[in-house]
N, CA, C and O atoms as a GROMACS GRO file, in nm:
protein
  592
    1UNK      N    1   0.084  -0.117   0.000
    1UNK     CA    2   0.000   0.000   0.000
    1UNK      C    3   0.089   0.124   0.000
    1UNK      O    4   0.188   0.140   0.072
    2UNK      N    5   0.046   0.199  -0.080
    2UNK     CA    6   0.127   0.357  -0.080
    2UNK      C    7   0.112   0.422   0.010
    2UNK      O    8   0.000   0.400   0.057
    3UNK      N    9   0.173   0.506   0.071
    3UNK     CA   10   0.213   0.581   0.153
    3UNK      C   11   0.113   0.676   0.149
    3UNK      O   12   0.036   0.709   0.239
    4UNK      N   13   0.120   0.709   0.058
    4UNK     CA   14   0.012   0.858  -0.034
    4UNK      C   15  -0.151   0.770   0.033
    4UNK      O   16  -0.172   0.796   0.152
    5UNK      N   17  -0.228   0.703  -0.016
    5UNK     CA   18  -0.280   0.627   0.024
    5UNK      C   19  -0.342   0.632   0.191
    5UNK      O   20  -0.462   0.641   0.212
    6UNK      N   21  -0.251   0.625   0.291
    6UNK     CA   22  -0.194   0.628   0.439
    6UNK      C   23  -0.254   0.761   0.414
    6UNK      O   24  -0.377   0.770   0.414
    7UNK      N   25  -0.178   0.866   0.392
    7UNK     CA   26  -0.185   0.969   0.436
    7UNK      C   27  -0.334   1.066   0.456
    7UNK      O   28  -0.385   1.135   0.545
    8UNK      N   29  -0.372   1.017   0.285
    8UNK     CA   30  -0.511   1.052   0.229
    8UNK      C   31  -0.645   1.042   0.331
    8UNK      O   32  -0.738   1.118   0.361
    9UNK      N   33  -0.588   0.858   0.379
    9UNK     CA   34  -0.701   0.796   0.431
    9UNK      C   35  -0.724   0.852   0.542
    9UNK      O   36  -0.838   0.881   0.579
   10UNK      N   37  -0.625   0.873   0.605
   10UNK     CA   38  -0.598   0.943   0.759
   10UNK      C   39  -0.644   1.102   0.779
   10UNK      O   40  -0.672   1.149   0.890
   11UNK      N   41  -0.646   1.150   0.699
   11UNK     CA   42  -0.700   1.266   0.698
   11UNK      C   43  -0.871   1.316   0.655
   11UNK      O   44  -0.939   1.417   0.674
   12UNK      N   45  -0.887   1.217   0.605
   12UNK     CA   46  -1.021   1.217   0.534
   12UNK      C   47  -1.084   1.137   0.638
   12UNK      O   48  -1.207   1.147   0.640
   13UNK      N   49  -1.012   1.030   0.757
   13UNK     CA   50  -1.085   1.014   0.863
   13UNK      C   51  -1.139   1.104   0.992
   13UNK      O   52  -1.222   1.092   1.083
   14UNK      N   53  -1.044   1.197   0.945
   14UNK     CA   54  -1.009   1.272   1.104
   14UNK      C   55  -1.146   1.400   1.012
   14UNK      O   56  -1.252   1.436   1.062
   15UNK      N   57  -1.112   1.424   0.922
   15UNK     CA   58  -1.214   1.566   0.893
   15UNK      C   59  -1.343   1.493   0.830
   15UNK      O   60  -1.396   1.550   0.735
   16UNK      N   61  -1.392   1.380   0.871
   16UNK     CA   62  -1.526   1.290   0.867
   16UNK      C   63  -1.575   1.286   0.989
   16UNK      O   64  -1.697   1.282   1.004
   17UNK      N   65  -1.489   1.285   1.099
   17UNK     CA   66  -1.509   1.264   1.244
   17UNK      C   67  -1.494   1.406   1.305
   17UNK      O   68  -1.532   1.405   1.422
   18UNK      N   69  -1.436   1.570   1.252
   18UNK     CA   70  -1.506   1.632   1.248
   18UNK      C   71  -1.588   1.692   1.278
   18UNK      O   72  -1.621   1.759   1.377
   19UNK      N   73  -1.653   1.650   1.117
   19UNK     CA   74  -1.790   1.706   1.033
   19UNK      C   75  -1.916   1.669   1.149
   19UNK      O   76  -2.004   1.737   1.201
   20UNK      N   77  -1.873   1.522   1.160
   20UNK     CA   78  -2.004   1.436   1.291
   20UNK      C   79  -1.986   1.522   1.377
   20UNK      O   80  -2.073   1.610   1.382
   21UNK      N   81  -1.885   1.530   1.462
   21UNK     CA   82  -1.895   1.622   1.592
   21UNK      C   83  -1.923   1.760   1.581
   21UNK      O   84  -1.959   1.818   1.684
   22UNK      N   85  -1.912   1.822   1.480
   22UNK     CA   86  -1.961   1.982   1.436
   22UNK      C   87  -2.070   1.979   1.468
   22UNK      O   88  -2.125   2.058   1.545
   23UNK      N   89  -2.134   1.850   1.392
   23UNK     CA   90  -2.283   1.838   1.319
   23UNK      C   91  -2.368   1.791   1.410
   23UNK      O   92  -2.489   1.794   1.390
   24UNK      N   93  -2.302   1.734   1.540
   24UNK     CA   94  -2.373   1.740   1.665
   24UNK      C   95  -2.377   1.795   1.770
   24UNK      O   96  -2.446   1.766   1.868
   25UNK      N   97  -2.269   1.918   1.749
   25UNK     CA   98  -2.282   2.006   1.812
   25UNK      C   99  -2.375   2.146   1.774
   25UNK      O  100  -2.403   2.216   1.872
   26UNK      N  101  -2.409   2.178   1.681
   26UNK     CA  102  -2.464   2.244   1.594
   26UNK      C  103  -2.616   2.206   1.571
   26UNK      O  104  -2.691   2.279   1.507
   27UNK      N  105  -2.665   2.060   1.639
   27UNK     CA  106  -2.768   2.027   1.592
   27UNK      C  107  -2.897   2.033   1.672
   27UNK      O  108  -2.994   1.958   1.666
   28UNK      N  109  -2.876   2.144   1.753
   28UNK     CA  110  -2.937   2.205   1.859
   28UNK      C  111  -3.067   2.270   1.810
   28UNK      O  112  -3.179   2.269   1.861
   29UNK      N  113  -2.998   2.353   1.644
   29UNK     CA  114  -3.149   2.444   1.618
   29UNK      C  115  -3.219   2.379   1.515
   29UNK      O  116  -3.318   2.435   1.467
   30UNK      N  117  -3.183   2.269   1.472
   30UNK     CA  118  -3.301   2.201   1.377
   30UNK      C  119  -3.155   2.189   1.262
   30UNK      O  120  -3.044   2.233   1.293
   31UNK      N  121  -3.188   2.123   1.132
   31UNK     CA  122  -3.145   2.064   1.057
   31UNK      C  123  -3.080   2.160   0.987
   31UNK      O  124  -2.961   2.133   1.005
   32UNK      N  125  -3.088   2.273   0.905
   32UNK     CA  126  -3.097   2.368   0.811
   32UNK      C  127  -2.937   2.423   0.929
   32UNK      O  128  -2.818   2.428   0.897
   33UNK      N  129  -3.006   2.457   1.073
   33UNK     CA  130  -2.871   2.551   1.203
   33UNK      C  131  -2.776   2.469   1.166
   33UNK      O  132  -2.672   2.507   1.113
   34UNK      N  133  -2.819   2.286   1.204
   34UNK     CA  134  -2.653   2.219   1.127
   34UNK      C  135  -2.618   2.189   1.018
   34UNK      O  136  -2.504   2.151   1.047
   35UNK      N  137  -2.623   2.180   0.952
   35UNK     CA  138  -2.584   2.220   0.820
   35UNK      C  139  -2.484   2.324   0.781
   35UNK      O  140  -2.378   2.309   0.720
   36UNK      N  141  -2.557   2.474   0.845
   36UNK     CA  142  -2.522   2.564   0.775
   36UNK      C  143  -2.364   2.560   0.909
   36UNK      O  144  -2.249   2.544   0.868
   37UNK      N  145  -2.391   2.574   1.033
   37UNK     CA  146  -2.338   2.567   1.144
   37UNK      C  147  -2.210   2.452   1.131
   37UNK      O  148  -2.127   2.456   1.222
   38UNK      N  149  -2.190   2.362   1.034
   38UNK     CA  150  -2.106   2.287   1.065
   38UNK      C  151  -2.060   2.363   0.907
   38UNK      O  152  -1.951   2.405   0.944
   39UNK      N  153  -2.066   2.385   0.834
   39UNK     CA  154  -1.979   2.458   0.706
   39UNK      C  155  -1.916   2.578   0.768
   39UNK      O  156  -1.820   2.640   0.720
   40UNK      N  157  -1.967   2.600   0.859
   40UNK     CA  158  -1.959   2.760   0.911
   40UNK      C  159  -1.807   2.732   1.012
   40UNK      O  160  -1.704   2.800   1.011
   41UNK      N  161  -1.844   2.587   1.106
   41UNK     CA  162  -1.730   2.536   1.169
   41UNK      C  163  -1.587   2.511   1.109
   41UNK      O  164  -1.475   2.523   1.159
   42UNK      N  165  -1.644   2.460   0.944
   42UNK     CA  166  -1.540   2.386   0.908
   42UNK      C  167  -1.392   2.493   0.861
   42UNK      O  168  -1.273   2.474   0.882
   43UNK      N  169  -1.465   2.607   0.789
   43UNK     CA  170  -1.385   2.716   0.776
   43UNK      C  171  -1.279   2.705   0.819
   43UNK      O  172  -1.175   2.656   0.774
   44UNK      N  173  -1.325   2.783   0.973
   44UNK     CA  174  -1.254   2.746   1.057
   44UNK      C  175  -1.148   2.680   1.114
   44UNK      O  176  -1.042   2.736   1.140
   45UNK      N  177  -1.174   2.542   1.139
   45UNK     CA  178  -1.129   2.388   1.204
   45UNK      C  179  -1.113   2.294   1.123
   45UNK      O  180  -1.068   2.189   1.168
   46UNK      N  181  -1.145   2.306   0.975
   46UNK     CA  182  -1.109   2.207   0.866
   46UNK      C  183  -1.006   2.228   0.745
   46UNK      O  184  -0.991   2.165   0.640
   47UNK      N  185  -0.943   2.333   0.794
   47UNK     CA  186  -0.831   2.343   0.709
   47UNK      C  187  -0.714   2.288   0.725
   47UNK      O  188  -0.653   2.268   0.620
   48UNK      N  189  -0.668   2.261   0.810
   48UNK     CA  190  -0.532   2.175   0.873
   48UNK      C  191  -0.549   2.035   0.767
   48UNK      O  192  -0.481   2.018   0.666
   49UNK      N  193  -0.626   1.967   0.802
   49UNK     CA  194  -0.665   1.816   0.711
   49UNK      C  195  -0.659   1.827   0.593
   49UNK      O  196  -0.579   1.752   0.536
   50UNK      N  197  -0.744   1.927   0.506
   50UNK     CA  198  -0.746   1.957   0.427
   50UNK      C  199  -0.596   1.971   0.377
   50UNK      O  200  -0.554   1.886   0.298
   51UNK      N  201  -0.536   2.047   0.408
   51UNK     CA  202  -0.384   2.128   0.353
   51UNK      C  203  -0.318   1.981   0.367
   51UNK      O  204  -0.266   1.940   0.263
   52UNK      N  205  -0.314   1.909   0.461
   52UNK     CA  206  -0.230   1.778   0.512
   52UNK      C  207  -0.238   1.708   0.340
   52UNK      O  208  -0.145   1.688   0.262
   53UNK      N  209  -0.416   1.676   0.319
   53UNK     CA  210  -0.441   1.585   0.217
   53UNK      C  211  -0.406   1.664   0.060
   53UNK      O  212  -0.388   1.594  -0.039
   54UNK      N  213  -0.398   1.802   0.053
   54UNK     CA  214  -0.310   1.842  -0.106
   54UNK      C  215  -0.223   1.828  -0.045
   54UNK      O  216  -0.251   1.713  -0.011
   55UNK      N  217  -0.107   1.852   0.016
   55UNK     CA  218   0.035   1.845   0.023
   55UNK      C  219   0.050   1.689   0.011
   55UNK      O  220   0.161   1.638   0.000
   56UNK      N  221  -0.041   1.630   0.014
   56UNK     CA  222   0.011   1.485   0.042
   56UNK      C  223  -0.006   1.425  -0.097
   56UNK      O  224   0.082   1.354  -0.146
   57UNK      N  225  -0.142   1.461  -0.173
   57UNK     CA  226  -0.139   1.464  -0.313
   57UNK      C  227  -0.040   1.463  -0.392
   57UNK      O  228  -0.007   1.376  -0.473
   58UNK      N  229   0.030   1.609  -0.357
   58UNK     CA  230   0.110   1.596  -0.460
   58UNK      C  231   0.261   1.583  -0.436
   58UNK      O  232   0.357   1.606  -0.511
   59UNK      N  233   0.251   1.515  -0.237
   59UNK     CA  234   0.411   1.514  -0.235
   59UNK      C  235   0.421   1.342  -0.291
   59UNK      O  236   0.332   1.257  -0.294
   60UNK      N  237   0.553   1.334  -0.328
   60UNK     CA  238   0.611   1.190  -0.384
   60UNK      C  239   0.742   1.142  -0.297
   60UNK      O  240   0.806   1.051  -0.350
   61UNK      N  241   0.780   1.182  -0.197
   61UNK     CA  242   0.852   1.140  -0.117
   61UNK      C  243   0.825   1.074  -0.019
   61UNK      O  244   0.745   1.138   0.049
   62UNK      N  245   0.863   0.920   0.054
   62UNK     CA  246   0.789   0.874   0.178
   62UNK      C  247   0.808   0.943   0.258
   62UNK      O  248   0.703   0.970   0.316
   63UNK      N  249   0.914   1.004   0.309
   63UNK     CA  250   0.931   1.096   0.415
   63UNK      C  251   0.782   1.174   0.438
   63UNK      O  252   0.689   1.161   0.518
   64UNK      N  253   0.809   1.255   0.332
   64UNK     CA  254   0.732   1.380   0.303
   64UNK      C  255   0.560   1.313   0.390
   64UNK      O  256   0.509   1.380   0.480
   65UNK      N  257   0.496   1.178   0.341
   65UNK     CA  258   0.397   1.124   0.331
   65UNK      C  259   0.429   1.117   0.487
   65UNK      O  260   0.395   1.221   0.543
   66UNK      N  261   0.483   1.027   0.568
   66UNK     CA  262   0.504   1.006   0.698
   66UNK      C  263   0.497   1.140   0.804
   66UNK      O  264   0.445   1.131   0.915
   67UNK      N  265   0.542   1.232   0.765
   67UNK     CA  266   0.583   1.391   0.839
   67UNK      C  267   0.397   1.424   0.844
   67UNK      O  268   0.345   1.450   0.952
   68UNK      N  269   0.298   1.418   0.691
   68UNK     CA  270   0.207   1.428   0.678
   68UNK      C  271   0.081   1.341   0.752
   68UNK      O  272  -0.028   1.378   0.798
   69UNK      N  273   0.140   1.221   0.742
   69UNK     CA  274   0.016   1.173   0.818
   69UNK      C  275   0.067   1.166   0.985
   69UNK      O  276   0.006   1.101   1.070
   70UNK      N  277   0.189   1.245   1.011
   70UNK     CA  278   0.192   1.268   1.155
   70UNK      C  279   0.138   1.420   1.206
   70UNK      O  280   0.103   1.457   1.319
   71UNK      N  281   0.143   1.471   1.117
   71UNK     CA  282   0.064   1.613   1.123
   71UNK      C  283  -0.095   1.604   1.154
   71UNK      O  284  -0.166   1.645   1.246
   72UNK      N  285  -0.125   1.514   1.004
   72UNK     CA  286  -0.256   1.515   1.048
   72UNK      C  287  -0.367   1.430   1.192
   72UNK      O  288  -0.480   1.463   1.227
   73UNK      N  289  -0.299   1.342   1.234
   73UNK     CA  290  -0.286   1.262   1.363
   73UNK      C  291  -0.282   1.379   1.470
   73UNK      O  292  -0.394   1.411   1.508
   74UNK      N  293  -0.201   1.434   1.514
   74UNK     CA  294  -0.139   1.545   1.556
   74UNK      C  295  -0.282   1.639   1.603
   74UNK      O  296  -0.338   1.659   1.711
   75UNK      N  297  -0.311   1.690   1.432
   75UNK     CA  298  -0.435   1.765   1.492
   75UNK      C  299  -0.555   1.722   1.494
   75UNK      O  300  -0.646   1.803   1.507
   76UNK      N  301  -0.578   1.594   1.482
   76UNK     CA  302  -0.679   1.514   1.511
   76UNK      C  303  -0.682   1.484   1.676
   76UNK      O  304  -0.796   1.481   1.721
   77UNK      N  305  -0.588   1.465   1.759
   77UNK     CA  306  -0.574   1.471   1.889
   77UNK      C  307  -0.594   1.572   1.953
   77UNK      O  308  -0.655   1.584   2.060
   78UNK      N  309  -0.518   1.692   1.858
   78UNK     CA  310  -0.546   1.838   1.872
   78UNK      C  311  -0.730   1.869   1.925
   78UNK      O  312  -0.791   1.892   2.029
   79UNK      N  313  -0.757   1.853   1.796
   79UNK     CA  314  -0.876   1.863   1.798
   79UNK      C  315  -0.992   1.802   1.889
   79UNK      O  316  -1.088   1.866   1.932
   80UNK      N  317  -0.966   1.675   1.909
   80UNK     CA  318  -1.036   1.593   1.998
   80UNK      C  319  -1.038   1.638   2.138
   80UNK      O  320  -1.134   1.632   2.215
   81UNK      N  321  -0.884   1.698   2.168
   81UNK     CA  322  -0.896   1.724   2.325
   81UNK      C  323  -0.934   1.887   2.360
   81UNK      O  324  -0.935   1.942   2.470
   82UNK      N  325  -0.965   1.943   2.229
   82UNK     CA  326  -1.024   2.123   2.273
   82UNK      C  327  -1.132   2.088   2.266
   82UNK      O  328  -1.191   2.161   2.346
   83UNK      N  329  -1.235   1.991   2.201
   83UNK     CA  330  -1.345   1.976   2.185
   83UNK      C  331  -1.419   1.932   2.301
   83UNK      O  332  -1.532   1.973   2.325
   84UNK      N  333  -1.350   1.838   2.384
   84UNK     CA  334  -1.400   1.776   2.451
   84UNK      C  335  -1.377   1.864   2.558
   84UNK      O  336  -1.471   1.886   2.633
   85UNK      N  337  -1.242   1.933   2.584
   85UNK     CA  338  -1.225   2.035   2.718
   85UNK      C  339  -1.312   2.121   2.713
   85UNK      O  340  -1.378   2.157   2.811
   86UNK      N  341  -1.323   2.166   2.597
   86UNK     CA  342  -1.454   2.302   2.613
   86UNK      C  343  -1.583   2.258   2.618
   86UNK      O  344  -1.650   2.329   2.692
   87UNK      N  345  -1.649   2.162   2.564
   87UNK     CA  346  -1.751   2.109   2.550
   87UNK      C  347  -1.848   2.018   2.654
   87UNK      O  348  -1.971   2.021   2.663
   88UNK      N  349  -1.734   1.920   2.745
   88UNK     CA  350  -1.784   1.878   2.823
   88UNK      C  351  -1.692   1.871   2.928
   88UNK      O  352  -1.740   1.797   3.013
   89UNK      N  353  -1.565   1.919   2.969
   89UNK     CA  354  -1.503   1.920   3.077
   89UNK      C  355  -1.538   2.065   3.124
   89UNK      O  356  -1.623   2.070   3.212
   90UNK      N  357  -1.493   2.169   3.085
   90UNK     CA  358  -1.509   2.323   3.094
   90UNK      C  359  -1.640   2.373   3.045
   90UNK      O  360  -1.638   2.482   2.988
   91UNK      N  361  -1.724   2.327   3.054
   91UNK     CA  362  -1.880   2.406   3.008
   91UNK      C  363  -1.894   2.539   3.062
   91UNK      O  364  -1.904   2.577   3.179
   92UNK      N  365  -1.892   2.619   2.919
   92UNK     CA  366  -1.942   2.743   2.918
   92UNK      C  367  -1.989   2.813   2.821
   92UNK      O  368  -1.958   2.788   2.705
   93UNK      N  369  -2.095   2.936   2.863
   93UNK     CA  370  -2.164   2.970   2.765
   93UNK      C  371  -2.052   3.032   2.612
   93UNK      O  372  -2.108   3.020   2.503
   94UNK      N  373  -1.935   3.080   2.612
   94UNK     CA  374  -1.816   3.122   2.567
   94UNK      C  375  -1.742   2.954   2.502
   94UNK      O  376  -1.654   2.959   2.416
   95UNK      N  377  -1.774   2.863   2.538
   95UNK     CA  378  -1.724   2.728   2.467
   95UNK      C  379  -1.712   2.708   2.323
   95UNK      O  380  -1.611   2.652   2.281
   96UNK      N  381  -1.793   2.742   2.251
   96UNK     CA  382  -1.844   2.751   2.116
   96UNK      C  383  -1.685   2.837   2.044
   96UNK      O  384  -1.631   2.794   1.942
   97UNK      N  385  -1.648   2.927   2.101
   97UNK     CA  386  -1.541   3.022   2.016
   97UNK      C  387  -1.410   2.938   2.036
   97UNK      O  388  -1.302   2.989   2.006
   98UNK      N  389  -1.415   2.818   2.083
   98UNK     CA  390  -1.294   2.719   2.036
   98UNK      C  391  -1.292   2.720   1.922
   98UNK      O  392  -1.195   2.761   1.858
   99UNK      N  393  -1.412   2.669   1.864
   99UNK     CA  394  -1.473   2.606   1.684
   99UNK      C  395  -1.350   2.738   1.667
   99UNK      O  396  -1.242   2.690   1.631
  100UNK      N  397  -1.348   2.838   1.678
  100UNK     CA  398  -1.273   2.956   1.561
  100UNK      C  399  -1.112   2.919   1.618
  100UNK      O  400  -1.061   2.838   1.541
  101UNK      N  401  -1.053   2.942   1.689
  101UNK     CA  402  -0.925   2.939   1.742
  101UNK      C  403  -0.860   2.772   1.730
  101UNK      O  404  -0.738   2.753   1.730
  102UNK      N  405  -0.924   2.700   1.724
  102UNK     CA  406  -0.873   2.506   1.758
  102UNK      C  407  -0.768   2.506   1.637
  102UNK      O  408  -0.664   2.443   1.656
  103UNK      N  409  -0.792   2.591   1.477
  103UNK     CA  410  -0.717   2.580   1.351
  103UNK      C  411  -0.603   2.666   1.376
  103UNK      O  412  -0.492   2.646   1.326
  104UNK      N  413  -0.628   2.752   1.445
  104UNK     CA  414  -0.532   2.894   1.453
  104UNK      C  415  -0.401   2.860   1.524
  104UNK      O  416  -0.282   2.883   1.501
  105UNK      N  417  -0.495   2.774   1.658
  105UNK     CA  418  -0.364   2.751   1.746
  105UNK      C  419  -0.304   2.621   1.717
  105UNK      O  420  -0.226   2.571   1.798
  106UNK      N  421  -0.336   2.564   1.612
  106UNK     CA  422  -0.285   2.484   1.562
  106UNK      C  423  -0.173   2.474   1.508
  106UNK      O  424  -0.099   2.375   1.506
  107UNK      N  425  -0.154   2.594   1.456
  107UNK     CA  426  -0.081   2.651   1.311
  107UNK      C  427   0.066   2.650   1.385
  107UNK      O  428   0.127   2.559   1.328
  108UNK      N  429   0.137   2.698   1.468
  108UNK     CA  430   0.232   2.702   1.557
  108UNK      C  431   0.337   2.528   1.496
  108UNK      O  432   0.444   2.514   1.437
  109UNK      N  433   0.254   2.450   1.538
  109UNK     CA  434   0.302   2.272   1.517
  109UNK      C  435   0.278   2.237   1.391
  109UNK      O  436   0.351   2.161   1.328
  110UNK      N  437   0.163   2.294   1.341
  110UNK     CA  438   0.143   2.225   1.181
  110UNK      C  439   0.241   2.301   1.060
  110UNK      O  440   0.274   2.244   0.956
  111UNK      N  441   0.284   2.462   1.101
  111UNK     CA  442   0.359   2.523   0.965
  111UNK      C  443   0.514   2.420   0.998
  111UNK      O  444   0.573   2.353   0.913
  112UNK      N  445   0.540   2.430   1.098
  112UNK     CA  446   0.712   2.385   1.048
  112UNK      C  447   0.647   2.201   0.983
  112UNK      O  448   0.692   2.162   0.875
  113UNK      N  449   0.583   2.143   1.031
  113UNK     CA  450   0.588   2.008   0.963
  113UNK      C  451   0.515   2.017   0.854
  113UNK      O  452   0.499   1.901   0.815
  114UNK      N  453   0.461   2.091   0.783
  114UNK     CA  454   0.443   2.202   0.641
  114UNK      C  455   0.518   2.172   0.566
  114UNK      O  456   0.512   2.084   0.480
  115UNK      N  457   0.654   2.296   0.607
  115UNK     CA  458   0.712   2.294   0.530
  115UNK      C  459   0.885   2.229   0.534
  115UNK      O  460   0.988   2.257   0.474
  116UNK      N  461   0.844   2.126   0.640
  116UNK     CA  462   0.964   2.030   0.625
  116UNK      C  463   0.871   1.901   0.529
  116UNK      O  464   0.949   1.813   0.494
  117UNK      N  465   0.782   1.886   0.501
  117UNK     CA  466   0.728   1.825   0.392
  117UNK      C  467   0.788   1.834   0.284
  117UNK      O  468   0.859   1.751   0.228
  118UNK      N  469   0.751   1.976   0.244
  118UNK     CA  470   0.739   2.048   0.106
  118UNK      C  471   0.929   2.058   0.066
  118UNK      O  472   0.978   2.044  -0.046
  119UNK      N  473   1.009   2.088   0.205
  119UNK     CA  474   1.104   2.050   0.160
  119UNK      C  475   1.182   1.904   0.138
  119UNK      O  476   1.277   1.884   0.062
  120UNK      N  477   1.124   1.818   0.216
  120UNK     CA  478   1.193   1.684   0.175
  120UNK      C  479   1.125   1.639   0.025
  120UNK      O  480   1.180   1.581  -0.069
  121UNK      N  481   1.029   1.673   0.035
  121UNK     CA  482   0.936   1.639  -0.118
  121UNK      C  483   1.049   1.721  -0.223
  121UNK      O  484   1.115   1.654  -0.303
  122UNK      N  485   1.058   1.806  -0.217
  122UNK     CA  486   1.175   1.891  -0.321
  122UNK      C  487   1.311   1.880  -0.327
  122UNK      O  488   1.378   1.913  -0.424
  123UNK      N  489   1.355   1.832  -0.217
  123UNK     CA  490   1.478   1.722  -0.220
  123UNK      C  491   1.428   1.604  -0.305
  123UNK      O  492   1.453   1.578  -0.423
  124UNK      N  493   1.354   1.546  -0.223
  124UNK     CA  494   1.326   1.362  -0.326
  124UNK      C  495   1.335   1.420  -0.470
  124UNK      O  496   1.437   1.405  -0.536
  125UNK      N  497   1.237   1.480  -0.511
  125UNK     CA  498   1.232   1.487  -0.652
  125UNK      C  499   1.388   1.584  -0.707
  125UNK      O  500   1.427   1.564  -0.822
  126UNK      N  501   1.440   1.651  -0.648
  126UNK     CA  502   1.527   1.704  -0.687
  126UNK      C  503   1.649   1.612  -0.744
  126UNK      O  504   1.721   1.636  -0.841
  127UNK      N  505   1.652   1.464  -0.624
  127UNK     CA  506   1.754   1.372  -0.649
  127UNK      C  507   1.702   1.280  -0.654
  127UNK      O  508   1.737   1.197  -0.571
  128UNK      N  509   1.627   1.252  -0.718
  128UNK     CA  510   1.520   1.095  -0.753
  128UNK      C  511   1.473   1.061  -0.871
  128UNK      O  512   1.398   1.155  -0.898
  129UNK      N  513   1.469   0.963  -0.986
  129UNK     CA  514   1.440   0.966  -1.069
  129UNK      C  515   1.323   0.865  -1.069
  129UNK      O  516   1.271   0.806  -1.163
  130UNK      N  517   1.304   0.864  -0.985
  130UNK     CA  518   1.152   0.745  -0.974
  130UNK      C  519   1.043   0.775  -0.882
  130UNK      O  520   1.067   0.821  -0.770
  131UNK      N  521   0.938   0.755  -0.919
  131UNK     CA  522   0.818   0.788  -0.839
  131UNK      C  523   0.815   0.647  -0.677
  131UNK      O  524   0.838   0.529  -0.700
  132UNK      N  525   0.801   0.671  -0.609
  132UNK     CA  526   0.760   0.604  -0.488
  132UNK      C  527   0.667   0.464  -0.541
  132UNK      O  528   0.612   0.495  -0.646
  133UNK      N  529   0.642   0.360  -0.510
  133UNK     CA  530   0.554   0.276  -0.544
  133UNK      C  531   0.504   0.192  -0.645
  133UNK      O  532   0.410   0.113  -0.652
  134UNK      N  533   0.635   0.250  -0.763
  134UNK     CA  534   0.624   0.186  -0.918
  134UNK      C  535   0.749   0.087  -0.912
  134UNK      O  536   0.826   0.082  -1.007
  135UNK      N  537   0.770   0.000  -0.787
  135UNK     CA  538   0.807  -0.154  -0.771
  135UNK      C  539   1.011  -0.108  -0.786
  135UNK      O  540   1.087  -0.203  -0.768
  136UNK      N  541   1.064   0.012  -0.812
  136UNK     CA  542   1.160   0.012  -0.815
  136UNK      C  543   1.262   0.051  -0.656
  136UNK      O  544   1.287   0.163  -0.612
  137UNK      N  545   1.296  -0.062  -0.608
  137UNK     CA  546   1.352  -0.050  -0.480
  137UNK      C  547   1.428   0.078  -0.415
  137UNK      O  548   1.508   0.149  -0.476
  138UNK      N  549   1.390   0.093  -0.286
  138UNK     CA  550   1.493   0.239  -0.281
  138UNK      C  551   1.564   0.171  -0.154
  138UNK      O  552   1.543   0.059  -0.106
  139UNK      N  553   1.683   0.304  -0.101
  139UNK     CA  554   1.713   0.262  -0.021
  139UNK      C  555   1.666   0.378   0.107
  139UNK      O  556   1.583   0.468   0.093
  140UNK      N  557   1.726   0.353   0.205
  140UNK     CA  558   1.671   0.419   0.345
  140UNK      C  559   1.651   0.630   0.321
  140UNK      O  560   1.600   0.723   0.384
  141UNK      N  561   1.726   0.612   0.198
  141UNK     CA  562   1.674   0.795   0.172
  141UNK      C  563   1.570   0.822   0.095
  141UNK      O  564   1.522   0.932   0.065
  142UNK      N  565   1.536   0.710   0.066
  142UNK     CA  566   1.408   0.737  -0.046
  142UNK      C  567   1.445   0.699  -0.159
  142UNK      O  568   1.367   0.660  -0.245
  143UNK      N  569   1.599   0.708  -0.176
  143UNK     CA  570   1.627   0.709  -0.336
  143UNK      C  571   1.661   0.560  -0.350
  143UNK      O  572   1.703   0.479  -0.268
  144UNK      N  573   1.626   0.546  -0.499
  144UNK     CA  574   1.647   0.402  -0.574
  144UNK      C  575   1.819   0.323  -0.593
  144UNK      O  576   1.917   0.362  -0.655
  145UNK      N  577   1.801   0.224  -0.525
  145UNK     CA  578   1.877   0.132  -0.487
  145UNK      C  579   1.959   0.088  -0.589
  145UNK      O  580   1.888   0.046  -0.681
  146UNK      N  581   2.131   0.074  -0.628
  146UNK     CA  582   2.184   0.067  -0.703
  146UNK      C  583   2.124  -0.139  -0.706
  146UNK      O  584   2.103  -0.199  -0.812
  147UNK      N  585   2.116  -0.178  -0.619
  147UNK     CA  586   2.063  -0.295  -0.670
  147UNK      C  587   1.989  -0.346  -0.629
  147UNK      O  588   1.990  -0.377  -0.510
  148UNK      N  589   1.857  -0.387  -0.739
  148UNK     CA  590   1.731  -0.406  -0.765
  148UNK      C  591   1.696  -0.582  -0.703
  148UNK      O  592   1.583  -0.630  -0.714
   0.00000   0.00000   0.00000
C-alpha cells in the first residue's frame, strides 16, 4: 500500500469525524442551524486536514507522506482534546469560540511540519528519478537502490 494512500485515508478520517462532531454540536437548532453551522465550523477547524491531504497529493517522497500523516494525527488529537475540554469538561456559555481558534492555534506545530514536507518532497524529486511505489527498490533515503 502507498504511503500517499496512508496519508489521504488518515485525513479524510479525522475531517469525517469532524464534520459528525460539528454536526452534533450544531444540531441544537433544527437541521438547516446544522448544516449551515457545521460549514460555518469547518472554515474554521477544517483546514489543517485539508492542507495535510493536497500536500500529500502531490508530495512523492515517503518521508514527506510520513511527516504528513503525523501532522494530520497530531491535529486530530489536537482537535479531539479542545473539543471535549470546552464542550464537556469546561462548560461554558463562551465554549463555542474554540470552533474559531482550535485551527489557529494549531498553526504554531502544523507550519514547520508544512514545510519540512514540502522541503523533503523537493529534495526527493530534486535527487530521484523514480516515483515512490512503481516496484523500483529504494534505499533508506528514499532514493532508488543501485541494486534491484
Amino acid at each position: 500500500m502507498k504511503l500517499r494512500n496512508v496519508t489521504i485515508g488518515l485525513s479524510k478520517i479525522i475531517l469525517v469525524g469532524m464534520i459528525c462532531f460539528l454536526g452534533y454540536i450544531t444540531s441544537y437548532g433544527g437541521f438547516v442551524n446544522m448544516v449551515f453551522g457545521t460549514i460555518f465550523a469547518l472554515c474554521f477547524c477544517g483546514f489543517p486536514p485539508i492542507v495535510s491531504m493536497v500536500l500529500s497529493v502531490k508530495a512523492k517522497s515517503p518521508f514527506s507522506h510520513i511527516i504528513l500523516a503525523t501532522a494530520s494525527l497530531l491535529y486530530g488529537i489536537w482537535f479531539a482534546y479542545a473539543m471535549f475540554d470546552a464542550f464537556y469538561v469546561h462548560v461554558d456559555p463562551q465554549s463555542a469560540i474554540v470552533i474559531v481558534f482550535v485551527g489557529i492555534y494549531a498553526l504554531p506545530v502544523l507550519l514547520p511540519l508544512w514545510i519540512l514536507a514540502v522541503v523533503s518532497n523537493s529534495y526527493y524529486v530534486k535527487f530521484s528519478n523514480t516515483d515512490p511505489g512503481d516496484g523500483v527498490p529504494c534505499d533508506s533515503f528514499g532514493l532508488p537502490s543501485k541494486n534491484p
